[in-house]
C-alpha positions in Angstrom: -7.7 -45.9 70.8 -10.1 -46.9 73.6 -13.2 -45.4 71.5 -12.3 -48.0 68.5 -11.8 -50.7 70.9 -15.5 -49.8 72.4 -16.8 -50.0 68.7 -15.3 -53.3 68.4 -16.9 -55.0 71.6 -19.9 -53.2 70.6 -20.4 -54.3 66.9 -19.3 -57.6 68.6 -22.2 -57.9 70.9 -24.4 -56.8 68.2 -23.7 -59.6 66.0 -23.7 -62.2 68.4 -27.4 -60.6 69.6 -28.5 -61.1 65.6 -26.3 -63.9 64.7 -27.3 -66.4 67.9 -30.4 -64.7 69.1 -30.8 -67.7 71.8 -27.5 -67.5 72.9 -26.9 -65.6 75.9 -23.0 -64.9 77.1 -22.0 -68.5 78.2 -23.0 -70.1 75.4 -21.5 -68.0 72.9 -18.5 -68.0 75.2 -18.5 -71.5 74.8 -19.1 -71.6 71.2 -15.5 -69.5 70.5 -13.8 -71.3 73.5 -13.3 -69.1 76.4 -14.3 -67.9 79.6 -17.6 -65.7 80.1 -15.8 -63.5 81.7 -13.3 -63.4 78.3 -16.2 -62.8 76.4 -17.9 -59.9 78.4 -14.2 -58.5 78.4 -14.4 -59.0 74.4 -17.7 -57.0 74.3 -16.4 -53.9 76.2 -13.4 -54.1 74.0 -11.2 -54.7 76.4 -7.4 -55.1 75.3 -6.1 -57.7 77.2 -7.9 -59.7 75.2 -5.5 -61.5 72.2 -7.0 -60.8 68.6 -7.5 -64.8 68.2 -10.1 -64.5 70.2 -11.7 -62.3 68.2 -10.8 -63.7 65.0 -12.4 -66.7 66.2 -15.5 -64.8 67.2 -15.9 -63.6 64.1 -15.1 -66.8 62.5 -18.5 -68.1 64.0 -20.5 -65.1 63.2 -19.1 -65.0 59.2 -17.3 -61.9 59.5 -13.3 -62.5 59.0 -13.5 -60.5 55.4 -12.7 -57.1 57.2 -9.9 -58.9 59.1 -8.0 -59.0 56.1 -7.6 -54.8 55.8 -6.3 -55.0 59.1 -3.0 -53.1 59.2 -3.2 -52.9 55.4 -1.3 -49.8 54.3 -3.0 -48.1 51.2 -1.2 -47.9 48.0 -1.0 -44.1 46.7 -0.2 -42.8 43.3 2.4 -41.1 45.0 4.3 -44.2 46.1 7.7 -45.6 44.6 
């Protein structure tokens, strides 16, 4: 579980790097409304941290289409 959560802080810091190239970690914290110290726990994926906060982060950098597969179970041919 911890590896996906990694991925997620990861992809996270990457698109804020490419997204808001001038912003360093207290602006973009500012930007999506919490702490720096919130957002350097959202970039190591930590998971204390509520999914509205990342919702909201992706919000700002135009990425909230894969939130919608989220928890999305997948409809087999096999399925009543």
């Amino acid at each position: 579980m911890t590896d996906h959560l990694e991925q997620l802080g990861a992809n996270l810091r990457t698109a804020r790097k490419r997204r808001y190239p001038h912003d360093g970690l207290a602006a973009f914290a500012l930007r999506i409304g919490v702490s720096r110290a919130t957002l350097q726990k959202m970039e190591k994926g930590d998971l204390s941290v509520g999914i509205g906060k990342y919702y909201r982060a992706a919000e700002l950098l135009r990425l909230t289409e894969p939130f919608t597969g989220l928890l999305r179970v997948q409809e087999s041919l096999f399925d009543d």
